[in-house]
C-alpha positions in Angstrom: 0.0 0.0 0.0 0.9 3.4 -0.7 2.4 4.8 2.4 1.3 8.3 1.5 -2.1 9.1 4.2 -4.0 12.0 2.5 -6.6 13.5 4.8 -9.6 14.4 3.3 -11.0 15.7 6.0 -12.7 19.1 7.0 -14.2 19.7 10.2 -13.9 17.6 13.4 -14.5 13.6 13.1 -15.6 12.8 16.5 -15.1 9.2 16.0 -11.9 9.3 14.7 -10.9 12.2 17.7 -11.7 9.2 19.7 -10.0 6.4 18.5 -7.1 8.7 17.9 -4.8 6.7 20.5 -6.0 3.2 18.6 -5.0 4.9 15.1 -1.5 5.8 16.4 -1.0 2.0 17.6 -2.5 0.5 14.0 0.1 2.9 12.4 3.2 1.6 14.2 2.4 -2.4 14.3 3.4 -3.1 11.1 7.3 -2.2 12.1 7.2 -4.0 15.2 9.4 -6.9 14.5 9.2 -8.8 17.7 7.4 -8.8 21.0 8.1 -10.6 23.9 4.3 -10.7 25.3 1.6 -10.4 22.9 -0.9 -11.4 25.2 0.0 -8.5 27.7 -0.3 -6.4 24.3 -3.9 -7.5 23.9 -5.2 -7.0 27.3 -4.2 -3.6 27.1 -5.9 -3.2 23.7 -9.0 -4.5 24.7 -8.7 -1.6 27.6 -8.1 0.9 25.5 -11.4 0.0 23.1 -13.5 0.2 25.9 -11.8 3.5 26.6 -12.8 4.6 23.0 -16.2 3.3 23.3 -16.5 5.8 26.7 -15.0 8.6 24.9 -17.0 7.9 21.6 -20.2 8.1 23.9 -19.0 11.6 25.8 -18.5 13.7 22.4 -22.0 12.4 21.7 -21.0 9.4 18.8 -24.4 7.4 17.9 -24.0 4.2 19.2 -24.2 1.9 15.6 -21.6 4.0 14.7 -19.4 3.2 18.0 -20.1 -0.4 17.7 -18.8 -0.4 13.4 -15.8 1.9 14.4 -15.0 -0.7 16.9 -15.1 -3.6 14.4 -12.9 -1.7 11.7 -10.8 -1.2 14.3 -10.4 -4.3 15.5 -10.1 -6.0 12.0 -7.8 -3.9 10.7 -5.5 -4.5 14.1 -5.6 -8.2 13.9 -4.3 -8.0 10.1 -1.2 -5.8 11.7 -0.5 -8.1 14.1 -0.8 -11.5 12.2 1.4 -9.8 9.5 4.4 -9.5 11.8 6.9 -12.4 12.3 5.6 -12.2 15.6 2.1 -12.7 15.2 1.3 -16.2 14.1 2.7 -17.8 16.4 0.9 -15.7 19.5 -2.3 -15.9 20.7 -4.0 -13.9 17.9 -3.6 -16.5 15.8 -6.4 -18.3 17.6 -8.3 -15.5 19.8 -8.0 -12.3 17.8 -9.7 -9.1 18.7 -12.6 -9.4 16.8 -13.1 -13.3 18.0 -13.2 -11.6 21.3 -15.2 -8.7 20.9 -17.7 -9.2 18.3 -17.3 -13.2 18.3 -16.9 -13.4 14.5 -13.3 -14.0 12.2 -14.0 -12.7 9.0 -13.7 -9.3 9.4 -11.8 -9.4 6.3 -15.0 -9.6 3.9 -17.5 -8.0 6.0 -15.2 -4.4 6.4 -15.8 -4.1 3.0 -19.2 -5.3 2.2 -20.1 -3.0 5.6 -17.8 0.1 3.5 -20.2 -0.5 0.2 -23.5 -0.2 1.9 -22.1 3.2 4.4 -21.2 4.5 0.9 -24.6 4.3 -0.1 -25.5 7.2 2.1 -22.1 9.0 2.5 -23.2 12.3 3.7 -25.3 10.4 6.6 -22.1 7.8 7.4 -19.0 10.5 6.9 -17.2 9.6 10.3 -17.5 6.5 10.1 -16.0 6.1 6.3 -13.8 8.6 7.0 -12.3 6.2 10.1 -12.5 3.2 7.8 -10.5 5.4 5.2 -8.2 6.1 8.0 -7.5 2.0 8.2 -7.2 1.9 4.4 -4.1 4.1 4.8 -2.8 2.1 7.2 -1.9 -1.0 5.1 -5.4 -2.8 5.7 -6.1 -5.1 3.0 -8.9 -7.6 4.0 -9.9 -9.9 1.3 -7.9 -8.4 -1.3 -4.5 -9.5 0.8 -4.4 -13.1 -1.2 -5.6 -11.7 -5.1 -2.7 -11.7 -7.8 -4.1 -7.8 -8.7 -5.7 -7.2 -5.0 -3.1 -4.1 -4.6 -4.4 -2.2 -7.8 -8.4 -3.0 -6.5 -7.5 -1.5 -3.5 -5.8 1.2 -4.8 -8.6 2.5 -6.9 -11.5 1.7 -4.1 -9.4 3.7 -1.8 -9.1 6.4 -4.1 -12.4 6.4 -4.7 -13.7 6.6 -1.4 -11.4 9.3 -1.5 -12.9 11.3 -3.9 -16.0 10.8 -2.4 -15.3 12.0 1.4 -14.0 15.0 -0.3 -16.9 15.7 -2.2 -18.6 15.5 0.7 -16.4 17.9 3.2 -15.9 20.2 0.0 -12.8 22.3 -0.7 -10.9 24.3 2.2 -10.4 28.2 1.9 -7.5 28.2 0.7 -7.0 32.2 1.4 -6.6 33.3 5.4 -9.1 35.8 4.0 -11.3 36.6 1.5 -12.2 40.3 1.5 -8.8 41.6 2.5 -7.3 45.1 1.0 -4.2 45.4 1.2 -3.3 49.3 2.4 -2.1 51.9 0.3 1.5 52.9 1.8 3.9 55.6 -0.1 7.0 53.5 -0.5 10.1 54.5 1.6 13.0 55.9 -0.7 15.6 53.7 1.8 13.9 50.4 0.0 15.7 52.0 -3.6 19.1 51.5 -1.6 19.2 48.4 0.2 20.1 44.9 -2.0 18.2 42.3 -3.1 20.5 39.8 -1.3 20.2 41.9 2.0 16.1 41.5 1.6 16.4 37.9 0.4 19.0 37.1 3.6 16.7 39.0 5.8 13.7 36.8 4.7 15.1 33.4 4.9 16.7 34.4 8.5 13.0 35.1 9.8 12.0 31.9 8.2 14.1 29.8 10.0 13.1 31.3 13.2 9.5 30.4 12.4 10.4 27.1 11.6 12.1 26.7 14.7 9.6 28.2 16.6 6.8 25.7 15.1 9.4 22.9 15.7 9.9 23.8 19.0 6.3 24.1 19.6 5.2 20.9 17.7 7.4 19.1 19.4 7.0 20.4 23.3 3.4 18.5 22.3 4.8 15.3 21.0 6.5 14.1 23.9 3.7 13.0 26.3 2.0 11.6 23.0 5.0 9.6 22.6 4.7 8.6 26.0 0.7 7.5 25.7 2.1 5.5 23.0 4.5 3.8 24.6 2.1 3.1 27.5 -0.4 1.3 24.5 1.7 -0.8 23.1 4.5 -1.3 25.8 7.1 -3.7 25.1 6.9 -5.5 28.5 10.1 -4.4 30.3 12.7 -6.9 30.4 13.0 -8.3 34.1 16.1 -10.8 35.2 14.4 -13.7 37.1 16.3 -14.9 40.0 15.5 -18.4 40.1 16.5 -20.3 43.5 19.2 -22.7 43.1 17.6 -26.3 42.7 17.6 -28.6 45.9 20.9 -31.1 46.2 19.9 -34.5 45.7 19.1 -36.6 48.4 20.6 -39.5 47.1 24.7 -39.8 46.8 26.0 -39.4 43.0 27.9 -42.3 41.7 31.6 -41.9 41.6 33.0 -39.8 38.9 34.2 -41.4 36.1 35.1 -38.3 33.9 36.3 -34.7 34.3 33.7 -32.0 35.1 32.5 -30.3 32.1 34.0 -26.8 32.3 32.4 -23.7 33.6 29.0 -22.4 31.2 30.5 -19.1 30.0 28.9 -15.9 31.2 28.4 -12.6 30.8 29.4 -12.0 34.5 32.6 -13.8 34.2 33.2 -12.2 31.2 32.9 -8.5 32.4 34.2 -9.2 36.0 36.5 -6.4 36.3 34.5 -3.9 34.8 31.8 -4.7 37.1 33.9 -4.7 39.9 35.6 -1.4 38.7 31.6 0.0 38.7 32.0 1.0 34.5 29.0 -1.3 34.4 25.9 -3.1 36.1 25.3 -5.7 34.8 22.4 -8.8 35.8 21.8 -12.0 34.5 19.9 -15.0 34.5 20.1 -17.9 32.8 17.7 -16.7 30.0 19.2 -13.0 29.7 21.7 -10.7 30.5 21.0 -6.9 31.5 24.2 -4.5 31.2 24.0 -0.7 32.0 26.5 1.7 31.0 25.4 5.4 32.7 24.8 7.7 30.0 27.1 10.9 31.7 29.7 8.5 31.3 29.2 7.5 27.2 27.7 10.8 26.0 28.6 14.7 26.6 25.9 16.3 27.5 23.1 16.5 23.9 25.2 15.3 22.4 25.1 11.1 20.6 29.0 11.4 19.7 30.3 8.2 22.6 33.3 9.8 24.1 36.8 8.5 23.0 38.1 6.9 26.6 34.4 4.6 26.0 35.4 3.0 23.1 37.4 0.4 25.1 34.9 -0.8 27.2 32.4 -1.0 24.6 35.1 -3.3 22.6 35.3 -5.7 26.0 31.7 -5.4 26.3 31.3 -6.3 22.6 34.2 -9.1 22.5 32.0 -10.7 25.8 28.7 -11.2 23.4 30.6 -12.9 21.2 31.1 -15.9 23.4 27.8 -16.0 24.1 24.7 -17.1 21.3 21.8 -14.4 21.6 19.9 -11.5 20.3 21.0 -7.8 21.3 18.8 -5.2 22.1 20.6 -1.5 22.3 18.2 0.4 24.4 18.5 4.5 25.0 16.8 6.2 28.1 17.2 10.1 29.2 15.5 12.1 32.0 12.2 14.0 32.0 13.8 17.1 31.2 12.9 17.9 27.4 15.4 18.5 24.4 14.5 21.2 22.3 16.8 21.2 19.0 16.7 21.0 15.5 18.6 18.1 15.5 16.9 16.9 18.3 13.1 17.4 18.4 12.5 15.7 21.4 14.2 13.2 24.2 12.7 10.3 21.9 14.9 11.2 18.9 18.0 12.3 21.4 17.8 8.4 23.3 17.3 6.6 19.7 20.5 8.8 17.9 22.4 7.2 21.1 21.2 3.9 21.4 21.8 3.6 17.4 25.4 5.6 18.1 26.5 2.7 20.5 25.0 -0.3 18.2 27.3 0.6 15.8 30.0 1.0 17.6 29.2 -3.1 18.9 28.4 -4.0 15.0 31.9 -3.5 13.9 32.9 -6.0 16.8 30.6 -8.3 16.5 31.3 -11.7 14.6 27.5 -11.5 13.3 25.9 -7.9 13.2 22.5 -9.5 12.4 21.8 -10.3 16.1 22.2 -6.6 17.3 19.1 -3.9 17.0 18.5 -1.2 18.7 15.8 1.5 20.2 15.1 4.9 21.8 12.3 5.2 24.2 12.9 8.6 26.0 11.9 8.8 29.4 9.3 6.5 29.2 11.2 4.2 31.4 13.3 5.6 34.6 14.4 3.6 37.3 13.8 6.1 39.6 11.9 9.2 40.0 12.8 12.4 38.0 13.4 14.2 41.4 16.9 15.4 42.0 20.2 15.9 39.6 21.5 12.3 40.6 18.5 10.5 39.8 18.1 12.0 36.7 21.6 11.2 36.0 20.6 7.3 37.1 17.8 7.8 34.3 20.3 9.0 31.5 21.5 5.3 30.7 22.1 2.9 27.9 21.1 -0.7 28.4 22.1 -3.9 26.1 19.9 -6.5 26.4 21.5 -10.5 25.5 18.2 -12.6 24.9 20.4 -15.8 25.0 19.2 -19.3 23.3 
């Protein structure tokens, strides 16, 4: 599908204002590669429909229309999920959403069949098309997932419906307004002198103040949006399970015949000294490994360049997962204080620049690069409240993640 989303909307779409945190969640499934607890993932997704359905209800949403949003929804959802390498082998491949909210499983046929009779009486059923539309967008394909030329169908129904919301809403004002006249002004003999390049340098100057400004603006907005987000779809945080130490058998062992197999490497053993020497924390289980390397220490402050007396104990660090089988997860964290730059909308774009800045730095050590990805989430995540100068300092950290086989 086209991954262009044109809005053909004028006016507020109550339905869609309320399913606005359901949208944001369809749009970023489809590049969710893995997740370690889909069922978790569900359970808060069921929450957050009936949190739609309550909000739908509050702005005053007719309830036929609340109930259809909620089965778009949920169709187009279930095709995200199932259409990760994740998703199959989860529980939606057996108890999907719509399964457990509207007891069918063929969603896939009836979104459209319910989109051709809506579009018998647009004007009546605009929100509720223009939510479905929405979905379109999204990469929903339905029943036209399997057919040899089901991308062009969709392509043109799409455009179609389209044309047709747009017919509906009509054309936007384009001018701020209509009946203005401009004033009559003798022109200032100082404009004769001053040089085109002098205007032209003076204009874009202003422009890129504006653009900051809107930047700065926009993005003072996005940051608790990103942090709804995250709260939606949440990657279950990784925890390292202490398990107790199995009981000793009651019953003598035979004599030993053979040596003792030697030691099962580990991280721990591994990065002794730089644990002891407190350059990192590191925990570990027998399923995972957790190291932490303080932010303050790898970064100056905003900035993603990893300082030069680092690179060292990122090559140990890196020279360690190589004796050990596993995916690597590069994870970035900062404080709650925000990041206002061009570079830098945001602490989310800050904590991915560094957590991609210190993959690559382990890629060129690693034996095979395939295993290691990596991911900003912000603030989203501290380990301890945003308080004081040392806790945020605590809070500004990198983790790697080993997910060992």
């Amino acid at each position: 599908m086209d991954s262009t989303i044109q809005s053909p909307r004028q006016g507020s779409n109550l339905l869609e204002s309320a399913a606005s945190s359901l949208l944001n969640l369809l749009g970023r499934l489809h590049d969710t590669p893995s997740h370690p607890d889909p069922a978790a993932l569900k359970s808060n997704i069921i929450e957050e429909f009936k949190a739609f359905e309550a909000r739908a209800q509050n702005l005053g949403v007719e309830r036929e229309s609340i109930f259809w949003g909620r089965y778009a929804l949920c169709t187009a959802i279930d095709e995200a999920v199932l259409s990760t390498p994740w998703g199959n082998s989860s529980i939606w491949r057996d108890q999907s959403l719509l399964v457990t909210l509207h007891n069918e499983a063929w969603g896939g046929e009836k979104f459209f069949q319910l989109l051709q009779k809506l579009l018998q009486n647009p004007a009546r059923n605009l929100d509720l098309l223009e939510l479905m539309y929405i979905c379109l967008a999204f990469g929903f394909q339905g029943r036209y997932r399997p057919l040899p030329d089901g991308h062009t169908q969709l392509q043109t129904l799409r455009d179609n419906l389209y044309r047709t919301l747009r017919n509906q809403r009509g054309e936007y004002e384009r001018e701020l307004s209509i009946h203005w006249q401009g004033a009559a002004l003798k022109q200032n003999p100082l404009v004769q002198y001053v040089p085109l390049w002098v205007v032209l340098a003076v204009s874009g100057v202003v422009l890129l103040l504006i653009y900051f400004g809107f930047t700065m603006s926009l993005n003072t907005q996005s940051d608790p949006v990103y942090t709804q987000l995250h709260d939606i779809a949440r990657n279950v945080q990784t925890v390292v399970e202490r398990k107790p130490l199995p009981p000793a058998p009651s019953i003598p062992a035979p004599p030993v015949t053979e040596p003792p197999p030697p030691p099962k490497i580990t991280l721990l053993s591994l990065l002794a000294d730089e644990v002891a020497q407190n350059k990192v924390s590191l925990d570990e289980s027998l399923s995972q490994a957790l190291i932490q390397v303080e932010g303050d220490g790898l970064f100056a402050s905003g900035s993603v360049k990893v300082k030069e007396e680092i690179l060292p104990l990122l090559q140990r660090i890196a020279e360690a997962l190589n004796q050990i089988e596993g995916r690597i997860v590069v994870v970035g964290h900062t404080d709650s204080v925000p990041i206002r730059s061009l570079r830098f909308p945001s602490n989310w774009h800050l904590s991915r620049a560094r957590s991609k800045a210190v993959a690559d730095i382990l890629e060129k050590q690693l034996a095979d690069p395939k295993r290691l990805e990596s991911e900003g989430r912000g603030s989203a995540e501290p380990l301890v409240p945003n308080d004081s100068p040392i806790n945020r300092a605590r809070n500004r950290r990198v983790e790697i993640t080993l997910l060992k086989q």
